[in-house]
TIKEMAR-519490 format. One record per residue: residue in one letter; x, y, z of N, C-alpha, C, O in turn. Coordinates in steps of 0.02 Angstrom, whole numbers, plus 50000, padded with zeros to 5 digits. Layout:
N
aXYZXYZXYZXYZ/...
This chain:
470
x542175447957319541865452257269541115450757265540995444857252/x540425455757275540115454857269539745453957186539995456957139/x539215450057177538825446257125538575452557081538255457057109/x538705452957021538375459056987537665456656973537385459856929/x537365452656995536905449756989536335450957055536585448057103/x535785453457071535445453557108535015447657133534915443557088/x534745446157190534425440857226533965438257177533865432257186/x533585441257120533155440457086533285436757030532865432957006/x533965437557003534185435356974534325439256887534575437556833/x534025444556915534235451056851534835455256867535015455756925/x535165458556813535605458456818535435465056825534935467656802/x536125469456878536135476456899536105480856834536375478256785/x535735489256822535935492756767536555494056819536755494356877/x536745494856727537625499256738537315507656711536945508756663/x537605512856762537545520256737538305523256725538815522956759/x538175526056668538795531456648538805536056675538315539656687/x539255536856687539555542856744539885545856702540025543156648/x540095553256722540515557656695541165557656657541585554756693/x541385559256610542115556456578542605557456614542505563056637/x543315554556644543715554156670544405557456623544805553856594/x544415562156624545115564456604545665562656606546055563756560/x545865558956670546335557056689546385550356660546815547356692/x546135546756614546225541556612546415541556552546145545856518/x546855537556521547045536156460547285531156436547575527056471/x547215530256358547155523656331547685519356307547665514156275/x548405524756341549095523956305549615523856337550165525456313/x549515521856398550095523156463550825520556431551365522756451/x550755515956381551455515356339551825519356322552405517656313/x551575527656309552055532256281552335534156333552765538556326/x552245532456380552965534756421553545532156408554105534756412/x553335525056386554215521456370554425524856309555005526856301/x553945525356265554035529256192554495535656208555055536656183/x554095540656263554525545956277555105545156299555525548956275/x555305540356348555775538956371556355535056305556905537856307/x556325532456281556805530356241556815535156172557135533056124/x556665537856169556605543756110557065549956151557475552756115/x557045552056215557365555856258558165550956270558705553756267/x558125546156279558815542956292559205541956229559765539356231/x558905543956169559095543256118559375549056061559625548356005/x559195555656107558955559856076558905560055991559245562055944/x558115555956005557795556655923557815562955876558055563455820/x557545566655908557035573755872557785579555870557795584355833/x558235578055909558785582455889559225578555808559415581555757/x559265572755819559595567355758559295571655702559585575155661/x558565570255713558095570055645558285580055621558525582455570/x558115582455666558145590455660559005593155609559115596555558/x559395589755653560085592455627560115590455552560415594655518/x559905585755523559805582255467559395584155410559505584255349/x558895585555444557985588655396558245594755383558365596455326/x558365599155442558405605655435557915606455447557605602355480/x557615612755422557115618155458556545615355411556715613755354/x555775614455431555285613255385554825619155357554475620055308/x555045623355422554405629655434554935637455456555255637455508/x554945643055413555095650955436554975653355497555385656955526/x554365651455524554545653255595554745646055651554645640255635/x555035648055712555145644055761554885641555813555145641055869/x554115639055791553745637155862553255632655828553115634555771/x552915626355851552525620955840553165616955852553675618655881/x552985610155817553395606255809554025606955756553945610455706/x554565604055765555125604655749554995598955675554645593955683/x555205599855629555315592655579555485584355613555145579255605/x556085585255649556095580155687555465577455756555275572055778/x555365582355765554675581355821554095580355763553675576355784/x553995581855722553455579055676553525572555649553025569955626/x554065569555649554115561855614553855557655689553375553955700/x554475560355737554195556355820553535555155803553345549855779/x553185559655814552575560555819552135555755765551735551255779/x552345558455697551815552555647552095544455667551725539555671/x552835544255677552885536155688552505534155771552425528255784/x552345538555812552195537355872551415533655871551205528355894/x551095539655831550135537655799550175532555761549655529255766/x550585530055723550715522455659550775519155727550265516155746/x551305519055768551685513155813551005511555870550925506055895/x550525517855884549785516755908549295514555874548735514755897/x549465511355796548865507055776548555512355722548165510155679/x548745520255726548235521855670548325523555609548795527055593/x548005521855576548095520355491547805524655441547615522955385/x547815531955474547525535955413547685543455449547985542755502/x547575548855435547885556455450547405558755512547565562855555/x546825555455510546275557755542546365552555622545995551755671/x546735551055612546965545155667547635551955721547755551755781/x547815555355685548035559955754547615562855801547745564955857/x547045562855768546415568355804546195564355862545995567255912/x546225555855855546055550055883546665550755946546455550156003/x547165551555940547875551555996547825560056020548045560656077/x547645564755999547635570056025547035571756069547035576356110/x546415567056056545745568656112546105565356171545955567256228/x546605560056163546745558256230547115561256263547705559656268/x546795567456299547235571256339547805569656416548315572356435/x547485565356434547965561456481548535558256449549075557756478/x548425555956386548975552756338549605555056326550185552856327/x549105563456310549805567456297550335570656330550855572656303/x550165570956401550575570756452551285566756471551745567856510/x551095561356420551575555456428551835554656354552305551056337/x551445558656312551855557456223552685561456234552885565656275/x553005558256182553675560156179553555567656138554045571356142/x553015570056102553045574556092552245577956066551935574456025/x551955583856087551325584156075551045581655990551325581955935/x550505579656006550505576855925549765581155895549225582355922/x550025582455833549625588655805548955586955790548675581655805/x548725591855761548125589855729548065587155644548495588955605/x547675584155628547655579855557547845583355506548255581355465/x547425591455507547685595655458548355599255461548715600655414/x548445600255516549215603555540549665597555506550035598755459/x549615591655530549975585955496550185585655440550755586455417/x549675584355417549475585855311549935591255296550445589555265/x549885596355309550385603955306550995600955297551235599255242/x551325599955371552025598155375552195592955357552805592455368/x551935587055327552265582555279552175585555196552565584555149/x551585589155197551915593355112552575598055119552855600855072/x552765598155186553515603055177554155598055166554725600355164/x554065592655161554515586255149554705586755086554275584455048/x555385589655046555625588055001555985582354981555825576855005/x556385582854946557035577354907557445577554978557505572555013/x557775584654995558315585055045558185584255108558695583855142/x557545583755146557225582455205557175576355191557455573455238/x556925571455144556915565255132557505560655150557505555155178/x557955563955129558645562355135558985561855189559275556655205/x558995569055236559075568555303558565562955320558805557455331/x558085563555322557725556455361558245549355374558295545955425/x558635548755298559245543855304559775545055337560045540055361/x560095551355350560485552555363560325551855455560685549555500/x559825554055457559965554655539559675549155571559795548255631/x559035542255517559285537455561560085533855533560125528555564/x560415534255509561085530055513561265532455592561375528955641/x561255539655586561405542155670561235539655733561525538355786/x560575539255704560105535855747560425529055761560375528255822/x560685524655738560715515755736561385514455768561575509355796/x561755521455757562365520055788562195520955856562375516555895/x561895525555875561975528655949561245520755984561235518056040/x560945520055945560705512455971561155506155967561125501656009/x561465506155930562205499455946562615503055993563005499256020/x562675509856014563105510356071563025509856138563445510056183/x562145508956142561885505556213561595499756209561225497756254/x561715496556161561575489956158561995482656211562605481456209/x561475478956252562025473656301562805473256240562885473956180/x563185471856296563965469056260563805462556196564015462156139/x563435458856229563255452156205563045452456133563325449556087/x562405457156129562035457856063562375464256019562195465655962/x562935468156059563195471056004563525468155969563555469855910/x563955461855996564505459755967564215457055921564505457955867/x563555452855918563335448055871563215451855790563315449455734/x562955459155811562855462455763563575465455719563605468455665/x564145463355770564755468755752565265464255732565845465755715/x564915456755737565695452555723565295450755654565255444655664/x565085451355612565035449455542564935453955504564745459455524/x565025452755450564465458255396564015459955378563725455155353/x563655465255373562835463755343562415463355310562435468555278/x562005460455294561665458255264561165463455228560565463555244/x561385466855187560895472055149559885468355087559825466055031/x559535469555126559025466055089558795472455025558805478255044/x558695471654982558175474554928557585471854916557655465954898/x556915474154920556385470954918555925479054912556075484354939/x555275477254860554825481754866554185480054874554135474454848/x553585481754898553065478954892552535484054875552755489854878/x551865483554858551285486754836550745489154867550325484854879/x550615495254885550115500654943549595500054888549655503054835/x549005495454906548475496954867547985502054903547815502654962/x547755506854816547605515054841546775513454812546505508354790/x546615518254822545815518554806545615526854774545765530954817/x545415529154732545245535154687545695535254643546215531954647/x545565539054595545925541554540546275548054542546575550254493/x546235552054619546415557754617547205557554657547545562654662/x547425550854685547995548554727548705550054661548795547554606/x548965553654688549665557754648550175551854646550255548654698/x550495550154595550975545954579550735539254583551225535654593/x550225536054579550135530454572549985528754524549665532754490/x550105522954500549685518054446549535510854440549885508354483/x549215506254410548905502354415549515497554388549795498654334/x549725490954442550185484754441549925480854409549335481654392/x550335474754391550265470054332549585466554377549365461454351/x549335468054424548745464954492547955467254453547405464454453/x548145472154427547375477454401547405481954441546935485954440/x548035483054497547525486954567547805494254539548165495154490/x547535499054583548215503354575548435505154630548095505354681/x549155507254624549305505454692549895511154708549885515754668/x550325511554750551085513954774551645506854781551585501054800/x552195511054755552645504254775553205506554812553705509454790/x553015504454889553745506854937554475502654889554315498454846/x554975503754896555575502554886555945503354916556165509054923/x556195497854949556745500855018557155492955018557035487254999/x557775497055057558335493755075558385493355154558175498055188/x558675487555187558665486855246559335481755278559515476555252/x559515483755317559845478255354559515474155410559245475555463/x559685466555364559335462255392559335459855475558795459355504/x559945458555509560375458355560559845463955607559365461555638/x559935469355607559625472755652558935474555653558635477655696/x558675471555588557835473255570557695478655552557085479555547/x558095483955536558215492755538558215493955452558645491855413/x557715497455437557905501555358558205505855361558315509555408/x558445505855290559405509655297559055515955227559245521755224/x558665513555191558435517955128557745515955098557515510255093/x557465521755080556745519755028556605525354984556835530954991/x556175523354934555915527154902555215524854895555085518854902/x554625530554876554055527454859553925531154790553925537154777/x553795525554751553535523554678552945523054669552575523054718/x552595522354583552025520554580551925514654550552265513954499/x551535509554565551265502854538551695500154486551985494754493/x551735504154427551935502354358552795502554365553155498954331/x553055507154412553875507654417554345501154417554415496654458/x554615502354356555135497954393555875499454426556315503354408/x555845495154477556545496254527557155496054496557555500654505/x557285491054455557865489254424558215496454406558755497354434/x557995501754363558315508054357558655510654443559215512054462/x558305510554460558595512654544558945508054591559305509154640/x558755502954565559205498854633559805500754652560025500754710/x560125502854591561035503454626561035510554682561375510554734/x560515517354656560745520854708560335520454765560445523854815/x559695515054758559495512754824560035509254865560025509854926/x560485505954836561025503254865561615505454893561845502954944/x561895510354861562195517454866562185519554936562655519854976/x561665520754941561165527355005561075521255063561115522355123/x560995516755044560745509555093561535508955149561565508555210/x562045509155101562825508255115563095513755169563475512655216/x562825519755151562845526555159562605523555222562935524755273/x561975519055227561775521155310562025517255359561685517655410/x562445513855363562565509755393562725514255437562695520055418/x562945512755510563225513455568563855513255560564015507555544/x564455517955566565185518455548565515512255594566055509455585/x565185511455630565465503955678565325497955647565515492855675/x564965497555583564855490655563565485491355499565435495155451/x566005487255511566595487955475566765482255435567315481355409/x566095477055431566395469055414566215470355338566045476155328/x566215466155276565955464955210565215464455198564925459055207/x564895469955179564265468455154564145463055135564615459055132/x563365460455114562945456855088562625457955058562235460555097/x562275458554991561735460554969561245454654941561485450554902/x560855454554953560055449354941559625454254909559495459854930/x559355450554837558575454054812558625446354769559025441854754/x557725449054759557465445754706557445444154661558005445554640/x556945439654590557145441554541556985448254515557305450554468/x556335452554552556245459654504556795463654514556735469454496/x557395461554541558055466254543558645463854500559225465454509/x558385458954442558835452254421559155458054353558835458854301/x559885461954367560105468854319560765466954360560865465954420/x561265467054287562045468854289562205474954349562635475154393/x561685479354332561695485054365562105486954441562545490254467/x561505481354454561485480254514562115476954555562375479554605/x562325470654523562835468654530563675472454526564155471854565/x563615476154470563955481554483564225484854516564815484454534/x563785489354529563625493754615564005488754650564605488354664/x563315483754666563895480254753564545477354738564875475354786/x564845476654665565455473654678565795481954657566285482754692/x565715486654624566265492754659566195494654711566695497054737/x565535494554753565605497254831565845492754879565825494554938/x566125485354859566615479454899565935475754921565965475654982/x565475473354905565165472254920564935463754894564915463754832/x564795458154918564735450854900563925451754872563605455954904/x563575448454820562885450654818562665441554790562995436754772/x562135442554797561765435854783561045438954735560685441754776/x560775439254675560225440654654559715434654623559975431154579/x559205433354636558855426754608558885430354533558865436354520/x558945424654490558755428054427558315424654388558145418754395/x558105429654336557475429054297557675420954252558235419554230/x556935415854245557185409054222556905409854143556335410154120/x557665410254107557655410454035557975406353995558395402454018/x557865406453940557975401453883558765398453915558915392753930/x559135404053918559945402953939560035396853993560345391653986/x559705398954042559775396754116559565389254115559865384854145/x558975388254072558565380754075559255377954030559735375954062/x559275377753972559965374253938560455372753986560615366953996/x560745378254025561445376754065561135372154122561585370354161/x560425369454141560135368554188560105360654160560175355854198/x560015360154103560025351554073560595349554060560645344154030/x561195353254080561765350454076562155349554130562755349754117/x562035348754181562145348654249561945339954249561425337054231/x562435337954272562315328854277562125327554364562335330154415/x561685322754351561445319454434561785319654473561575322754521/x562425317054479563075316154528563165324654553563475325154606/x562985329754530563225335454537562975339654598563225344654624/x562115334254621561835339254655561715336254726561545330354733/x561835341354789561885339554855561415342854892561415348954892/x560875338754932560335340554983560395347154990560945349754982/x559705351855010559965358355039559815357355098559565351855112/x559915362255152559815362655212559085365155230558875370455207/x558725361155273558155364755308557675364055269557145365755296/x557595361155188557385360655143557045355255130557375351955089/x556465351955145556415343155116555945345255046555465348755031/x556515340055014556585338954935556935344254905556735346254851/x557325346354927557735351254881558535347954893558845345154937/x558665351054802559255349754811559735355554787559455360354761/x560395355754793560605362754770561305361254728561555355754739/x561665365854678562185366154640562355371754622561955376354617/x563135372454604563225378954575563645374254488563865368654472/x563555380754458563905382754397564375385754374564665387654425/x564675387554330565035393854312564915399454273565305403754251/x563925398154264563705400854192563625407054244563505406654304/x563725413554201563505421054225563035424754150563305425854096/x562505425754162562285430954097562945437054080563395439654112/x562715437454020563335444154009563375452054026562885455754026/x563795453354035563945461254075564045461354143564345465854174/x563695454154175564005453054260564675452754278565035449254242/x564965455954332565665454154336565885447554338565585442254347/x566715449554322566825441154320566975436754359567245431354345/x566765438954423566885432154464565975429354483565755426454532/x565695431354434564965428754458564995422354421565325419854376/x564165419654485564255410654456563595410654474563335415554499/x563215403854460562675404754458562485397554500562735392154487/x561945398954560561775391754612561115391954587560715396554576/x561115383654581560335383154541560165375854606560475370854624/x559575379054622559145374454679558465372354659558005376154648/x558445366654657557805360554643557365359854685557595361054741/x556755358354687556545355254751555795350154706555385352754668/x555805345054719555505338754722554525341054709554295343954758/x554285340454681553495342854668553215336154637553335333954581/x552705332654701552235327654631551685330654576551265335054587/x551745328954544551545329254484550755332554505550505337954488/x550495327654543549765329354593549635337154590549125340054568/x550335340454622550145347354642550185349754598550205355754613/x550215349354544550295356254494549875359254463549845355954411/x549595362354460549075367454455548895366354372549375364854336/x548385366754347547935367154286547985374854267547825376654210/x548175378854310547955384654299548305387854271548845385354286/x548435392654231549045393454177549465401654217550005404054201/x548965404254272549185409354306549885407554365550335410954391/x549655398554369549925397754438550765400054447551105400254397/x550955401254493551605404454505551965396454498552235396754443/x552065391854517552315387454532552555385554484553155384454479/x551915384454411552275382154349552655385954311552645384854251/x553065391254339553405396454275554165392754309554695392954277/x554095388954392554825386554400554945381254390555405377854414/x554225378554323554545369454316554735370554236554415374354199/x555315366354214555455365754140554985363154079554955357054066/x554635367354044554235366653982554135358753976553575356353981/x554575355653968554555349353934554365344754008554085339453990/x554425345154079554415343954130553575344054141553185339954165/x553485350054114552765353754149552285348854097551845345054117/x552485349854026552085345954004551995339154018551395338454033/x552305333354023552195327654049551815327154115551555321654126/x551735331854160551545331154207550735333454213550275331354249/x550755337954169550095339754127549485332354107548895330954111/x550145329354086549775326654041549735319954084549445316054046/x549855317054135549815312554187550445307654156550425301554164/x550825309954132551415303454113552155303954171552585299554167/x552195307754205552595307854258552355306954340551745306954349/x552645306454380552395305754437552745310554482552595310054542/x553265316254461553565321954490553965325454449554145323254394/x554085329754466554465336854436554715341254470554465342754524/x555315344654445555755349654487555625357854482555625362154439/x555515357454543555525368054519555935368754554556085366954611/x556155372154510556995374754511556955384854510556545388654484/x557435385954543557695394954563558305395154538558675390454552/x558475399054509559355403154499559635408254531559425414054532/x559985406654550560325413954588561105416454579561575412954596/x561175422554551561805423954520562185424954571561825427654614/x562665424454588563235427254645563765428354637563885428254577/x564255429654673565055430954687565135430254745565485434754769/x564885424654795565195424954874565445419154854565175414354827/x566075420354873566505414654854566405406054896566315405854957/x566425401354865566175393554867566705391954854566985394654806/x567125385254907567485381054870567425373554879567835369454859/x566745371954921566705365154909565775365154914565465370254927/x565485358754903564765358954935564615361754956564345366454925/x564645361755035564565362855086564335369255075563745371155071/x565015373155069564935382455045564305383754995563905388255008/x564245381054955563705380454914563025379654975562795383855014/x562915375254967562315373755027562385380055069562105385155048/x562705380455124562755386855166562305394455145561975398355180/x562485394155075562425402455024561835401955007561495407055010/x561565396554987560815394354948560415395655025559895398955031/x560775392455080560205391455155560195400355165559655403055149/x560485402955178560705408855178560265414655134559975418955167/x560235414655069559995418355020559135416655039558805421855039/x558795411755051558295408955073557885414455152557315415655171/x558565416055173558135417955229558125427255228558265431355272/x557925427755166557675434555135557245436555157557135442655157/x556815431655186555965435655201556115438155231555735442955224/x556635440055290556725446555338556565453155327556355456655372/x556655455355259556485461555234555865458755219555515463855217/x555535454555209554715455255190554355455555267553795457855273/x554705453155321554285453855375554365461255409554015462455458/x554745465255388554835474255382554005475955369553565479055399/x554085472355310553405476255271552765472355295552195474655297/x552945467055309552385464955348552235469555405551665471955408/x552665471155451552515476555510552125481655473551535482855483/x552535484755428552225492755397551485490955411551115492055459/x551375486755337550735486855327550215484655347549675485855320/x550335479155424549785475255472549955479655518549485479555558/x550425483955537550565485255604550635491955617550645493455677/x550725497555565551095502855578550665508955501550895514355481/x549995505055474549685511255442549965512055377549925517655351/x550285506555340550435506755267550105501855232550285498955180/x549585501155268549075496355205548805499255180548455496155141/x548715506255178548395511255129549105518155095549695517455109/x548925521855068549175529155064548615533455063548185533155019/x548595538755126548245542455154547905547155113547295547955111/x548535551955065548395557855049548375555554977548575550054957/x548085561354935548255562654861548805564554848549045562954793/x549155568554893549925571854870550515565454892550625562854947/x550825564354819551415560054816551815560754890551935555554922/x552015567554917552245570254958552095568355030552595567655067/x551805567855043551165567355087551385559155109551525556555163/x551335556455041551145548355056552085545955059552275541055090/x552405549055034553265547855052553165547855115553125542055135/x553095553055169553135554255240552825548355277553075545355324/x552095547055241551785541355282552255537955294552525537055348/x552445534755219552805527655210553435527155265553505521955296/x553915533155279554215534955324554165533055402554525529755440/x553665536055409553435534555460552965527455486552795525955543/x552885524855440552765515955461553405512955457553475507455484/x553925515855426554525512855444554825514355499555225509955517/x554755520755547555245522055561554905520955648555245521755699/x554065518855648553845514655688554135506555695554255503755749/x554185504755655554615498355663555275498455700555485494555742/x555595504855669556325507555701556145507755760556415503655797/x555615512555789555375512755859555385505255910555675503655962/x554855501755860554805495655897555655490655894555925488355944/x555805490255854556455486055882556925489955930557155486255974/x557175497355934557515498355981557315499256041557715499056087/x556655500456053556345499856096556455491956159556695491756216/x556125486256111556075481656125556825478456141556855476256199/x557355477856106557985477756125558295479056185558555474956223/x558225487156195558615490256225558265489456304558605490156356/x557495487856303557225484856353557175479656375556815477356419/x557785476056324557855467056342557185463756360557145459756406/x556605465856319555975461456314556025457256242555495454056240/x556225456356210556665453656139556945446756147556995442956098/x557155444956211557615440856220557455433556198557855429056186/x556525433456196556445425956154556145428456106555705424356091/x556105432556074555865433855995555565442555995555415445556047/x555555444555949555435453155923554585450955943554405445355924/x554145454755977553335456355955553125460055908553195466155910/x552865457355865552575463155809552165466755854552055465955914/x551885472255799551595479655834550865476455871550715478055928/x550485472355834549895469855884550205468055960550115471256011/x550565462455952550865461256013550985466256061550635466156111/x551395470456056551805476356089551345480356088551585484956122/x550725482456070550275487756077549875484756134549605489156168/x549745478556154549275475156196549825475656246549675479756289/x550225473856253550565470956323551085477756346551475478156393/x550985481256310551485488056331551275495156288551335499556331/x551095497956235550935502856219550165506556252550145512156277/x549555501556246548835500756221548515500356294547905500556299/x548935499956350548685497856419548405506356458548635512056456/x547925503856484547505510656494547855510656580548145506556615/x547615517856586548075519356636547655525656692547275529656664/x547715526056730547255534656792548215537656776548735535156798/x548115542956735548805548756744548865553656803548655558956781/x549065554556872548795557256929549365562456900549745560656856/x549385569156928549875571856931549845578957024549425582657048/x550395577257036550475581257089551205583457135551575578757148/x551335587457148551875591457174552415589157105552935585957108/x552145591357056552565591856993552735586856971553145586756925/x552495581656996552615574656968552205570556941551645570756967/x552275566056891551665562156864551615555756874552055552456846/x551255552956902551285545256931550475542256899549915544756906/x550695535556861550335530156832549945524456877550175519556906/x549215527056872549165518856912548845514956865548335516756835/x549205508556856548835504256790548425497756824548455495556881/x548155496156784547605490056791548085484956841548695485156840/x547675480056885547945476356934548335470756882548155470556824/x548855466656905548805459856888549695465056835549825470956826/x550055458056815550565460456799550815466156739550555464756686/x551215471656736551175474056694552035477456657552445481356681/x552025474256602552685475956566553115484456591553695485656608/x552585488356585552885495356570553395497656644553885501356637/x553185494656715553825497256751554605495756750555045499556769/x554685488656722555095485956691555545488956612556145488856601/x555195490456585555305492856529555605501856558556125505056551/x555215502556577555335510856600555895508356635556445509256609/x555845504256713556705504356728557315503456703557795505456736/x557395500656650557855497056600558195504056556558795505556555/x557635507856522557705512656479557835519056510558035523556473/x557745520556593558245524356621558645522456634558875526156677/x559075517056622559735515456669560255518156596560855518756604/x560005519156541560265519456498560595526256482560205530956480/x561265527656469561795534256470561365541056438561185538856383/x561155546856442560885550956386561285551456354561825548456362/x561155555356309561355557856227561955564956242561845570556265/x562315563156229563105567856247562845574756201563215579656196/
C-alpha cells in the first residue's frame, strides 16, 4: 500500500468526488428483511390491526410498525429520523419494507386506536409462537420445560414542552410519559403495554395489564406462570388477578408500620444467608396484609450496611430500607452497622430454607424487565416521546419495543446469541450499521461489504435455512 504521505512530507489533498448511490449505510436490513419474510411479520400484524387506511395502497398497518421498529432498531430517535433511512436509497432496496416519509408516518400512527393497539398484542403473541417454532430443539425446550416468568415494571419518557398530550410532571419535577408494560422474562419478549402520564398510577391497571400479558403468551407455553413487580405494584389487586388466573406471584411490598413490628419479631436463629448476596440474609413469615389471598406469606431479606455508608441526606433511597430506631443510632455514630431490609409478599409455595433462599435469589433477578427498557430507551428511540399527540407517542413506544422483539429473534434464530444477547449499539455496529456497494444485475442484488470479517453472510445463511410461514 502506498504512503498517503508525499516525499515532502505533506500530506496528499483528498477530493470529493461525486455521490455514490449505490452505496449504503445499512447493508443489515437485508437480514431484517429476511427474517421478517421468514416470519411473516406484516401479514401477523395486518390480520390483527385490521385496516388503518379506506383505500388499499401505501403501506399496510402491519408494514408501518416493520417499518417504525426497523428506523428505532437503526438508531433513530425522533419522526424526522425516517427521512434519515429513506435518503438512503441503496438501503431501501434491502429494507423489509419501503419506509415512509416523517409526515406520512405521523398520519398513520394517528390512525392507531384502542383496537389496533390491541391487535399489536394479539399478533405479536402470534408472532412468539411461530418464533418458538423455529427455534434450535435445545433452546426451545429450555423455554418450554418451565413456567414463565411474567415481569411488571414501568418506567419514565422524559418530555420537553407543555404542548406534549397526556403527560404530566412525576414525583422527579420532570414531566414525563410512563411506558407500562408486561413482559416475559425467559424470552426477553413484551407480552403487553400501555403508555401513561408521569403522575399515573399503575396499581389501578396492573391486573388487566396482567390479564392481556397472560393473553399473550404463546399457546405452547403450558407450564405455571410467575409473576414479579415491584413495590409501585404493592395492591391485593394484583395478587388477585394472578391467583384467579393460576398464577404463583411474588410482589415487593411497601415498608410500613405493620411489616417493621412483624420484622422485630423474627428471632436471630430464624435467618439463613441468601444466595449470590454478600451480607444478606433472608426469612419468611406468615404475616400477609389484609385482603391478600390466603395462602400469601411474606420473605423479608436483610443485607448488612456499615453505619459509614449511610447517607446524611434525608432524600437518600437507602435510608427508607433501614428501621427508624436503627437509622437513628447510626445517625448518630453509636452503632457500627445496620440492616436494610425488603419485603416481599408471595404464594410460591416454600417448605424448607432452602426454598426460601431459591424465591428471594429468584425474585432478585427482576432487572430483566428493566434491561427491556434499557434497550427502548439507549437503543431503540424511547428516551424521548416524539409527537404532541398521546397517539402518536403509544405507536412510538410500540415500536421501541417491538425493535427489541426484532433484535432478540433475530439474534436467536441466527444463533449469534449463543454467548450473550448484543444490545442495539452492539448489533447495529457488527451487523445492522455496516456500509455496503448494493450492485444490482440480471435481476439480482449482490452486496459487496468492507474487507476483513463480516457477520451478515452468516446471519443471512442461517435465516434462509429457516421453514417459511405456511
Amino acid at each position: 500500500m502506498k504512503s498517503i504521505r508525499s516525499g515532502t512530507g505533506s500530506r496528499k489533498r483528498v477530493r470529493i468526488g461525486a455521490p455514490d448511490g449505490s452505496l449504503t449505510a445499512f447493508s443489515g436490513l437485508s437480514a431484517v428483511a429476511e427474517l421478517t419474510d421468514r416470519l411473516g411479520v406484516a401479514g401477523v400484524f395486518d390480520r390483527h390491526i385490521g385496516a388503518v387506511k379506506q383505500r388499499d395502497r401505501g403501506l399496510s398497518g402491519g408494514e408501518f410498525l416493520i417499518s417504525l421498529a426497523t428506523a428505532q432498531l437503526l438508531g433513530q430517535d425522533c419522526l424526522a429520523g425516517f427521512d434519515r433511512v429513506r435518503a438512503d436509497t441503496a438501503g431501501q432496496l434491502l429494507a423489509p419494507v419501503a419506509c415512509p416519509a416523517q409526515t406520512t408516518a405521523g398520519t398513520l400512527a394517528r390512525r392507531f386506536g384502542p383496537r389496533q393497539l390491541r391487535g399489536i398484542e394479539a399478533g405479536l403473541a402470534e408472532l412468539s409462537g411461530r418464533w418458538l417454532d423455529r427455534l434450535p430443539a435445545g433452546r426451545r425446550a429450555a423455554l418450554l420445560g418451565r413456567g414463565p416468568t411474567i415481569d411488571l415494571d414501568s418506567t419514565d419518557v422524559e418530555v420537553y414542552g407543555r404542548a406534549k398530550d397526556a403527560t404530566a410532571y412525576n414525583y422527579q419535577g420532570q414531566r414525563a410519559g410512563r411506558p407500562h408494560l408486561a413482559s416475559w422474562a425467559e424470552a426477553g419478549l413484551p407480552l403487553a403495554a400501555d403508555l401513561l402520564g408521569g403522575r399515573d398510577d399503575v396499581r389501578p391497571r396492573c391486573a388487566d395489564l396482567l390479564r392481556r400479558a397472560l393473553a399473550g403468551l404463546p399457546a405452547a407455553v403450558t407450564g405455571r406462570p410467575r409473576v414479579r413487580a415491584d413495590a409501585g405494584y404493592f395492591t391485593a389487586e394484583l395478587a388477585r388477578a394472578a391467583d384467579a388466573a393460576g398464577c404463583d406471584y411474588a410482589i415487593a411490598a411497601k415498608r410500613n408500620s405493620a411489616f417493621w413490628r412483624e420484622l422485630a419479631a423474627v428471632p436471630e436463629d430464624a435467618w439463613t444467608p441468601a444466595r449470590d448476596m454478600t451480607g444478606a440474609q433472608v426469612t419468611a413469615i406468615d404475616y400477609a396484609p389484609g385482603g391478600w389471598p390466603p395462602d400469601a406469606y411474606t420473605i423479608i431479606r436483610r443485607v448488612r450496611v456499615p453505619a459509614s455508608e449511610v447517607s446524611t441526606d434525608a432524600r437518600s433511597r437507602r435510608r427508607r430500607t433501614i428501621a427508624a430506631d436503627q437509622l437513628a443510632l447510626a445517625l448518630g455514630g453509636q452503632c457500627e452497622q445496620v440492616w436494610a431490609v425488603s419485603f416481599i409478599v408471595t404464594n410460591i409455595p416454600t417448605t424448607t430454607a432452602a426454598d426460601v433462599v431459591g424465591v428471594e435469589a429468584w425474585f432478585r433477578s427482576r432487572t430483566d424487565i428493566e434491561e427491556r427498557f434499557r434497550e427502548a430507551k439507549l437503543g431503540a428511540g424511547l428516551n424521548h416521546l416524539p409527537s404532541g399527540d398521546a397517539g402518536v407517542n403509544t405507536v412510538w413506544m410500540w415500536g421501541a419495543l417491538l425493535a427489541g422483539v426484532l433484535s432478540v429473534m433475530l439474534q436467536s434464530l441466527a444463533g449469534i446469541d449463543d454467548h450473550g444477547r448484543a444490545r442495539h449499539p452492539r448489533l447495529r455496529h457488527d451487523l445492522l450499521c455496516v456500509p455496503a456497494r448494493v450492485i444490482r444485475h440480471a435481476r439480482r442484488i449482490t452486496l459487496r461489504l468492507p474487507p476483513g470479517r463480516q457477520l451478515l453472510p452468516a446471519v443471512l445463511a442461517r435465516l434462509r435455512a429457516l421453514p417459511a410461514p405456511t
